[in-house]
C-alpha positions in Angstrom: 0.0 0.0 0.0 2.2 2.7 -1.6 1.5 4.1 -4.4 4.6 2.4 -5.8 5.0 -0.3 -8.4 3.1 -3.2 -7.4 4.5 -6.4 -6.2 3.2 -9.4 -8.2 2.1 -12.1 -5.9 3.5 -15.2 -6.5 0.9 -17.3 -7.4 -2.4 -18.7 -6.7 -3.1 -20.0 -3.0 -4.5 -23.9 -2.8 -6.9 -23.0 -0.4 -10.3 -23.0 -1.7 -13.4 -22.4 1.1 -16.6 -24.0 0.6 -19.6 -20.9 0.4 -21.1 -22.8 3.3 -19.3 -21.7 5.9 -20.6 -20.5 9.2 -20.2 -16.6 10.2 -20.1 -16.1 13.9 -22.1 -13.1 15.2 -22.0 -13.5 19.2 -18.6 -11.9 19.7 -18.5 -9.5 17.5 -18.5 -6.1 19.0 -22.0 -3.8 17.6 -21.1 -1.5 15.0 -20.6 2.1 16.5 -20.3 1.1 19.8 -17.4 1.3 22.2 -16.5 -0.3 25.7 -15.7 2.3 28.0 -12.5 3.7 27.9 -9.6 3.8 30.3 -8.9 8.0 31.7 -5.8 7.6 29.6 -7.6 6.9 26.1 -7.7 9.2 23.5 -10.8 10.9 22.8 -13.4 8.2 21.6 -15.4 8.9 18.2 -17.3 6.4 17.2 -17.4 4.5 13.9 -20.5 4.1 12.4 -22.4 0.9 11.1 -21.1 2.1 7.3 -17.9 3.3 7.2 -15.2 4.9 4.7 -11.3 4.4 5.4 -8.7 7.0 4.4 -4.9 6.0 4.7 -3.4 9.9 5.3 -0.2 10.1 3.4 2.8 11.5 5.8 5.3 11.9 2.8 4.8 13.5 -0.5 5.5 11.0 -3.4 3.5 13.1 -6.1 -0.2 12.6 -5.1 -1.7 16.0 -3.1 -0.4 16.9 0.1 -2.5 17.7 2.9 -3.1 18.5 6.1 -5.6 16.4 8.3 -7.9 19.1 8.0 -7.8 18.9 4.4 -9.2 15.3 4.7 -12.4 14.9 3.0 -15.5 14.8 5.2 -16.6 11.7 3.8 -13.9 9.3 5.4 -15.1 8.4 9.0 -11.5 6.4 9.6 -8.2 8.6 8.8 -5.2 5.7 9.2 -2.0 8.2 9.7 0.4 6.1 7.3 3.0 5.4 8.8 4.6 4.7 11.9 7.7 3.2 11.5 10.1 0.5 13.4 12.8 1.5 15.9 15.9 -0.3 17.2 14.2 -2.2 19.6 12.3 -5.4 18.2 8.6 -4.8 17.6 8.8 -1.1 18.7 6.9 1.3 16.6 7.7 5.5 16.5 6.0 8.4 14.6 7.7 11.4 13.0 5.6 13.8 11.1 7.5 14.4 7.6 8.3 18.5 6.8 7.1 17.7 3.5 3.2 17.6 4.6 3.5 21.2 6.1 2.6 21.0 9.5 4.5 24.0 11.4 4.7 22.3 15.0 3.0 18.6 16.3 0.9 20.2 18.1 -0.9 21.8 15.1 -0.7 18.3 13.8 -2.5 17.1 17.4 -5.1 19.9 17.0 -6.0 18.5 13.8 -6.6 15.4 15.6 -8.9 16.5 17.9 -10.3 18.8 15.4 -11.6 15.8 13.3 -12.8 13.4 16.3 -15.0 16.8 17.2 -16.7 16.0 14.1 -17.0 12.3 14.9 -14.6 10.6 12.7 -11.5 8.2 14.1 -7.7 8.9 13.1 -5.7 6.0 13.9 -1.8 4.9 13.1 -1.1 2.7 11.0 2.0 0.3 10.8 3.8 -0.9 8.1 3.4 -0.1 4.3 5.2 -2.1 1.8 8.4 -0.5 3.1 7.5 -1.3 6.8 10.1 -3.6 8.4 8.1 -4.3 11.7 8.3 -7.4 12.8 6.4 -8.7 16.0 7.5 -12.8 16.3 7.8 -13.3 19.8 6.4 -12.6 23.4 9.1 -9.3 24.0 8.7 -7.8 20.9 4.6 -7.9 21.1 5.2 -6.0 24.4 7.4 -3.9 22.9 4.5 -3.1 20.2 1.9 -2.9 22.6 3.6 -0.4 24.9 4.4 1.8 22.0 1.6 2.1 20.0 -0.5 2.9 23.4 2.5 5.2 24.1 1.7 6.9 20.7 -2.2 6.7 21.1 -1.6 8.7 24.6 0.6 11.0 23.1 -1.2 12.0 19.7 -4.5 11.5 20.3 -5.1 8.5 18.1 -7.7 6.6 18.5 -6.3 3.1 17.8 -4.4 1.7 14.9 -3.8 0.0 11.9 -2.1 -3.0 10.8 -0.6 -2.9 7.1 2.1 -5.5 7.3 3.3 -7.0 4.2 6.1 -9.4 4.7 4.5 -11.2 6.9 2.8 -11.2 10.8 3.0 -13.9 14.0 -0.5 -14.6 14.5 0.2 -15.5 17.9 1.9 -12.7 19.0 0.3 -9.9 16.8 -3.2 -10.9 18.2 -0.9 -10.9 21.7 0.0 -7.2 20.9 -3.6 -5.9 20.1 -5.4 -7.8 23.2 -2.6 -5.9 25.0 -3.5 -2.4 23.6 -6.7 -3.0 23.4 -7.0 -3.8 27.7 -5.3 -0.2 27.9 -7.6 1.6 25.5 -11.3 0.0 25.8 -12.3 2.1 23.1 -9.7 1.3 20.7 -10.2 1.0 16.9 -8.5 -1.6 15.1 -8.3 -2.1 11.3 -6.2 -4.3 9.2 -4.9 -4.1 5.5 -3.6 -7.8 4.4 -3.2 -8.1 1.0 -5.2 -11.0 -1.2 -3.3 -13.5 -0.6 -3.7 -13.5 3.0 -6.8 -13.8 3.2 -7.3 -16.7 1.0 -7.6 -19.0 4.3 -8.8 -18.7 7.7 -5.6 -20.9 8.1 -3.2 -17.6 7.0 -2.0 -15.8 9.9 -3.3 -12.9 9.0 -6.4 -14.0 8.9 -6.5 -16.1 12.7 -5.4 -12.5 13.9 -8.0 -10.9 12.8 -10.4 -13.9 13.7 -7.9 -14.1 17.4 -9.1 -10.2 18.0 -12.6 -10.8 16.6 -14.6 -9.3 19.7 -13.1 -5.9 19.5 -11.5 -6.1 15.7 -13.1 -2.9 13.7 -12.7 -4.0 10.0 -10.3 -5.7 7.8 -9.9 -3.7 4.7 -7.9 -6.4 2.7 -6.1 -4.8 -0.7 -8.0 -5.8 -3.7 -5.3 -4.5 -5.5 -1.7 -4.8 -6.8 -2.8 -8.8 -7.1 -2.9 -11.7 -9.4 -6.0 -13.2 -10.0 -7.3 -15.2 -7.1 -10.0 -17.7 -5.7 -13.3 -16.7 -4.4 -15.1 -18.2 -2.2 -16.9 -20.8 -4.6 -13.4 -22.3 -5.6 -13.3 -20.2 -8.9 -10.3 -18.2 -10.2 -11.1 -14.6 -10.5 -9.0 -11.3 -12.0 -8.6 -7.8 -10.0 -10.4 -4.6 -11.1 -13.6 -6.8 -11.9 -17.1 -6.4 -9.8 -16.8 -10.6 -9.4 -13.1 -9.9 -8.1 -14.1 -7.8 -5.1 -17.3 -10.2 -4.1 -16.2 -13.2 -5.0 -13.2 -12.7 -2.5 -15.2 -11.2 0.0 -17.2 -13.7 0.4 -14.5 -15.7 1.8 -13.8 -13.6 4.6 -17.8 -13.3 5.1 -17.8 -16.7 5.3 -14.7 -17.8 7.1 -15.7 -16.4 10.3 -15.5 -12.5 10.4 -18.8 -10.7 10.8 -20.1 -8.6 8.2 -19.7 -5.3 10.4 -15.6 -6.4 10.1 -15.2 -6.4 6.6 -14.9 -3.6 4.0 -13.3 -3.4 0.6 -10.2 -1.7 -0.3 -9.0 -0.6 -3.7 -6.7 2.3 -4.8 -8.3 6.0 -5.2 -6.9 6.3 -8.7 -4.4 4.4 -11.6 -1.5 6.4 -10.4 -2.0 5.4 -6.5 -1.0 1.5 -6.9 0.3 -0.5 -9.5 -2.9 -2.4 -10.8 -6.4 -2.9 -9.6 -7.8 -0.1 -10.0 -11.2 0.4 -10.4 -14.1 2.9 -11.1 -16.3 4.2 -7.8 -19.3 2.5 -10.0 -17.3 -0.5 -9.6 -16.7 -0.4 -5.8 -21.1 0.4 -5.3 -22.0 -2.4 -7.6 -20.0 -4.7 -5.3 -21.3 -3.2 -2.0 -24.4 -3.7 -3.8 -23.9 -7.2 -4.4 -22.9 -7.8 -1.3 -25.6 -6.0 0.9 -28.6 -6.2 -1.4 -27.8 -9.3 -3.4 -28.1 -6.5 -6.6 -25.4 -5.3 -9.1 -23.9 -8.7 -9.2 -21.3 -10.3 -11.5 -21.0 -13.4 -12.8 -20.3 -14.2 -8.7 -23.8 -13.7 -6.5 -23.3 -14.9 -3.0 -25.5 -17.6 -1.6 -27.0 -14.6 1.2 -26.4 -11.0 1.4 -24.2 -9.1 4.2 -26.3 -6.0 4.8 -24.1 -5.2 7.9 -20.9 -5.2 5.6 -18.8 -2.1 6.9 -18.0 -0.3 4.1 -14.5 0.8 1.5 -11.3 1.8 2.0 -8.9 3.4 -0.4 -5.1 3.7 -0.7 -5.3 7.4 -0.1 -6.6 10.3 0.4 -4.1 12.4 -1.0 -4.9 10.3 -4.0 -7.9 10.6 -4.2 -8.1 14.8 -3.9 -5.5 14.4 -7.0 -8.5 12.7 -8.2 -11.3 15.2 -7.5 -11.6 13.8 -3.9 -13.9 10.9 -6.7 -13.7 8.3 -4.5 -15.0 9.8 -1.5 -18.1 12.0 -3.1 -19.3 8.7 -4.9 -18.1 5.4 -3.1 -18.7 7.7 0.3 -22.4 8.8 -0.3 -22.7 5.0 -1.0 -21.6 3.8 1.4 -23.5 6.1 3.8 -26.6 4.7 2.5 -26.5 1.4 2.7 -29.4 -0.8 4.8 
């Protein structure tokens, strides 16, 4: 999730899910609510039942620079990308970037608070295709733990995002974020695997987002900078097609994650990934598909998901290059779904 040429995934997974599988619904936390939070939490906002995803941009690599203020109204999660990887093993820091124009951090920190006043969630998020975090044992998931709520104390954020792509421990990721999650009550926790790890409930990524399940916010997988993959009815489908993001959905839908965890994530324009791109007609005839069994593909699903969270794109400096198109027409849709 850069913006950089794409990585081509190796190759097809073997694991193919039967569409019967069961979704579990009892531990799943309700859609725009919160457990109280700790005195030492950031200031809660919460999400709503249908929300947009925004990864922020702290760097300029050609796309519009902006100021979280500039953010468009329409994305109820800002992920802050990114935090990066200390010294210490499965440490995380933050350092905003002159390039975005921010005169002091606590301009930057205003504009945090300035955009959970109007009810939306900016969270940090970890990794990139750069990122070289790497939490693999019991010391270093404390060492993430303590600095990400170390960073959530000192910014303002109000959880964070998990956009590893070489690779995660299950055990101990899921380890990490039970760990944050005791100190922030509140917190909000998204996730941005790329296809291929989510092709199982077997992957690792996907047992931690099923290990975190009763407080996990959304997993927006990448539905981009892919090779064709398998849906959930065993067939072989190709990115940047309606069938592509349902047909791949569907697995996660069915694989144990409730609907109110799942949302679909695709670039905000051509230039902003490497392939998989798609138009914001494209993205509503999915969450069509999906919700209201209507706008299908080739790929229906056996039931719809009217609870499904919402869209994410790779980013919103990308997407104001673009005419801010992705959140004026896949964010009005996304508002109004059942």
């Amino acid at each position: 999730m850069t913006g950089l040429p794409a990585r081509l995934l190796a190759g097809l997974t073997a694991a193919v899910l039967a569409s019967a599988g069961i979704v579990g619904t009892g531990t799943a936390q309700a859609a725009g609510t919160r457990s109280p939070a700790p005195a030492t939490s950031s200031a809660p906002a919460a999400v709503p039942r249908h929300a947009v995803t925004g990864y922020w941009q702290n760097f300029d690599n050609g796309a519009t620079v902006q100021k979280l203020k500039d953010v468009d109204d329409a994305y109820d999660i800002i992920a802050v990308s990114f935090a990066d990887a200390t010294g210490q093993p499965g440490a995380v820091t933050f350092r905003l970037d002159p390039a975005v124009g921010y005169g002091s951090t606590d301009e930057f920190k205003a504009d945090i608070k300035a955009k959970q006043a109007a009810g939306k969630s900016v969270i940090l998020s970890v990794g990139g295709e750069r990122g070289a975090v790497s939490v693999n044992d019991a010391a270093s998931a404390k060492n993430f733990a303590d600095s990400v709520s170390g960073l959530m104390d000192e910014y303002g954020f109000n959880g964070v995002d998990i956009d590893l792509e070489n690779g995660l421990h299950s055990t101990y990721m899921t380890q990490a974020l039970k760990s944050v999650h005791d100190r922030h009550g509140d917190v909000v926790v998204t996730m941005a695997p790329q296809t291929i790890d989510m092709q199982s409930p077997q992957n690792e990524y996907f047992k931690t987002a099923l290990g975190i399940k009763d407080f996990l916010t959304a997993v927006n997988m990448q539905y981009y900078n892919s090779g064709s993959m398998n849906g959930c009815d065993g067939k072989v489908y190709s990115q940047g097609t309606v069938d592509f993001l349902t047909g791949l959905a569907c697995i996660q839908l069915e694989g144990g994650l409730d609907p109110s965890q799942v949302g679909i994530g695709v670039p905000a324009s051509a230039r902003a990934a490497g392939g998989g791109h798609v138009a914001p007609s494209v993205v509503n005839a999915a969450l069509d598909c999906l919700t209201r069994g209507s706008n299908c593909g080739s790929f229906k699903p056996s039931r719809t998901y009217p609870g499904l969270r919402g869209a994410m794109t790779w980013s919103t400096n990308w997407d104001a290059a673009n005419g801010n198109a992705f959140a004026s027409q896949v964010g009005a849709h996304v508002h109004g779904l059942p």
